[in-house]
Residue, then its C-alpha position, 0 to 999 in steps of 0.5 A: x049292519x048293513x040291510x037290503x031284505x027288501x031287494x035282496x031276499x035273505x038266504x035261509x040257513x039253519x045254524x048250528x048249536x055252538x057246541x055241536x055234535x054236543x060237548x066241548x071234546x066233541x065238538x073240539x075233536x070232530x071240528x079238528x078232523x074237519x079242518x085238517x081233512x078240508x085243508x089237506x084235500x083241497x090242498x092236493x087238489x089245489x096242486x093237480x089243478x094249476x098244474x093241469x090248468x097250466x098245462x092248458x094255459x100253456x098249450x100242454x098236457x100237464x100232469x096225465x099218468x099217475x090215475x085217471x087226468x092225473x089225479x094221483x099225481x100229488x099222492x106220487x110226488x108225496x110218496x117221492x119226497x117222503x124216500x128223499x135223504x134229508x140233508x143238513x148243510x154244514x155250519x146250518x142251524x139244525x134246531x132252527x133248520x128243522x123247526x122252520x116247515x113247522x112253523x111256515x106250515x102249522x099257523x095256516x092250519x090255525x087260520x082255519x079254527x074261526x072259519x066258518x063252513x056254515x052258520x055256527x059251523x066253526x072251531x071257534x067263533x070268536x069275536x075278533x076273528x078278523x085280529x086273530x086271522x091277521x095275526x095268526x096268518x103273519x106267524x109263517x113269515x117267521x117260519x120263512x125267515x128261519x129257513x133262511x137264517x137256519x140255512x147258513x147260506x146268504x141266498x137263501x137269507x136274501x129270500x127270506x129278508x125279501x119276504x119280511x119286506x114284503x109282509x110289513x109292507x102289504x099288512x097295512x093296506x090288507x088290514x086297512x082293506x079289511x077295516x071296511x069290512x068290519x065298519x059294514x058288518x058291525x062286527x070282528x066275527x068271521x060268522x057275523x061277517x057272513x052272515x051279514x052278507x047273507x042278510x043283504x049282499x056280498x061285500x065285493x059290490x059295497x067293497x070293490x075298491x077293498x077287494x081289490x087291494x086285500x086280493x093284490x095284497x094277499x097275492x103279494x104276502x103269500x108270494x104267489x106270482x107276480x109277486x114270487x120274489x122269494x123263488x126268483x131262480x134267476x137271481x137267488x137260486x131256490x129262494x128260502x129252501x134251497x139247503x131243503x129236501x125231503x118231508x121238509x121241503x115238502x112241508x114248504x110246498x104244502x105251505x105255500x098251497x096252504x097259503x093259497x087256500x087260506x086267501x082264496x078262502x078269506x076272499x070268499x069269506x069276506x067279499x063273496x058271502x061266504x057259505x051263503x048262497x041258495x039250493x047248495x049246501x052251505x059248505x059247498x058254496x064255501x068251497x065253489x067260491x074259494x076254487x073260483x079265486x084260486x083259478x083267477x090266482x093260477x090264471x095270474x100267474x100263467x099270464x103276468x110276468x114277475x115283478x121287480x123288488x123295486x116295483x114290488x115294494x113301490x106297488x104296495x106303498x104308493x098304490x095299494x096304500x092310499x087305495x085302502x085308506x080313500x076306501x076306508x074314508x069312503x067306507x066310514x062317511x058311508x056309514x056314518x050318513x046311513x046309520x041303519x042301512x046303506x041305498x041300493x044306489x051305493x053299489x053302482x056309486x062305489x063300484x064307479x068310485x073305485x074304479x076312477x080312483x084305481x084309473x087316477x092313482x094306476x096313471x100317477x103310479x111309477x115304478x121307477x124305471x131302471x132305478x131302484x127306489x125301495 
């Protein structure tokens, strides 16, 4: 584990007991309240947010009438959809058609059961968080898939085989980015992990070249912009949910903001210390932390343009892949020539070592013109 107690004083944290408030049932029942009242408010205010940030991005108002700076507008859109006709294309799966939300939606939920929101705070500590995150978090790609297979529609089908792509190419260097992580905290807990940035200093000063690549590569598994080939409208109308309306549609749109919740919050968790930090209560510093990553996700989107399929594929394998394994090789000699405690030194070398290799490999990166590589 990586130790810097005497340059950077611990963060001082009462943890919780395992079991609180007391009992298996209790803590089951109070923690699953938990989860679903921080994912489903932070979700709607998610919403509100970049549509108001936009607007500002943009030189317009955004969402302004329905409550006061429009707070209430996601509440008006909910309301809106729930009183929409559902409809079922002809010659549509309807089984598949209608589990597909569920399955896209459910999974974010279960992202949520290891996350910590203090020291000890959590559904679950589990001690290989990192494998259940990564796994759990791949299940809403088969959600994808099932709309657009269950849809009988090609376009739609053409979206969701993009998304498939897309996910197996940008797992690798995701959890190759991650692998740094573990070998630095000594640890598979999503608990562990913070608190051993608590105990010295976020991961993003000993990570920058793994932030980098598990940001970009998360942005481009949730198909948040530039990488949001699955609603390119100019080619393949509406993406996956084209034949959707109604609460299932809806499902989907509360699902892609779920998604940028759960990134926001891993990235937090991972690189930014997670709840740690001093005077504000642990949890609110979870949450400080992960609005701080959706903004730079929403100024993203309001800045950059949409990339190629082409581009989109080549980015993953010919730049954020040999990223995640020169960091895990660094990473690796790292803790194998510091055994006990890594040099404060090594914060300005890897910060300077990462961004030579991003230098190197962006002038080496082509994504290959007019022609179609991928």
């Amino acid at each position: 584990m990586v130790t810097f107690d005497l340059v950077f004083p611990a963060w001082q944290f009462k943890g919780l007991p395992p079991d609180w408030p007391g009992g298996f049932w209790w803590h089951f029942i109070v923690f699953s309240i938990i989860i679903l009242a921080f994912v489903l408010t932070l979700v709607i205010m998610f919403i509100w947010f970049e549509r108001r940030t936009l607007g500002r991005m943009q030189a317009r108002m955004g969402p302004n009438r329905v409550g006061p700076f429009g707070l209430l507008q996601a509440m008006a859109d909910a309301i809106k959809v729930m009183l929409k006709e559902d409809i079922v294309p002809n010659g549509a799966d309807k089984l598949v058609h209608l589990l597909a939300p569920l399955v896209a939606f459910v999974p974010v939920l279960m992202v949520f059961a290891v996350m910590p929101f203090q020291d000890g705070a959590a559904l679950v500590n589990l001690n290989i968080g990192v494998l259940y995150v990564m796994a759990v978090s791949s299940i809403s790609t088969l959600g994808i898939f099932m709309a657009g297979w269950g849809s009988n529609n090609k376009y739609t089908l053409i979206s969701a085989m993009r998304d498939v792509a897309s996910v197996v190419s940008y797992e690798i260097p995701v959890v190759l980015s991650l692998a740094g992580i573990v070998l630095l905290a000594g640890s598979l807990s999503l608990n562990d992990i913070v608190r051993s940035q608590a105990q010295s200093v976020p991961f993003v000063l000993l990570q920058p070249l793994g932030f980098i690549v598990f940001f970009l590569g998360g942005m481009a598994e949730i198909n948040r912009s530039p990488f949001d080939l699955l609603e390119a409208d100019s080619e393949i109308v509406a993406g996956f949910h084209t034949e959707y309306s109604g609460m299932k549609f809806a499902l989907f749109y509360l699902a892609e903001y779920a998604e940028a919740l759960v990134l926001s919050t891993l990235v937090a968790t991972f690189f930014l210390g997670g709840w740690g930090g001093p005077l504000l209560p642990p949890w609110l510093w979870l949450i400080v932390k992960s609005w701080a990553v959706f903004f730079v996700l929403v100024w993203i989107r309001a800045t950059v343009p949409r990339v190629r399929i082409d581009q989109l594929m080549t980015f993953s394998w010919k730049f954020l892949f040999p990223l995640a394994l020169l960091n895990l090789v660094v990473t690796a000699v790292e803790v194998v020539a510091w055994p006990e405690a890594l040099p404060v030194l090594l914060i300005p070398v890897n910060i300077a070592v990462g961004a030579v290799l991003v230098i190197l490999l962006s002038r080496n990166f082509k994504p290959g013109g007019s022609q179609v590589e991928a």
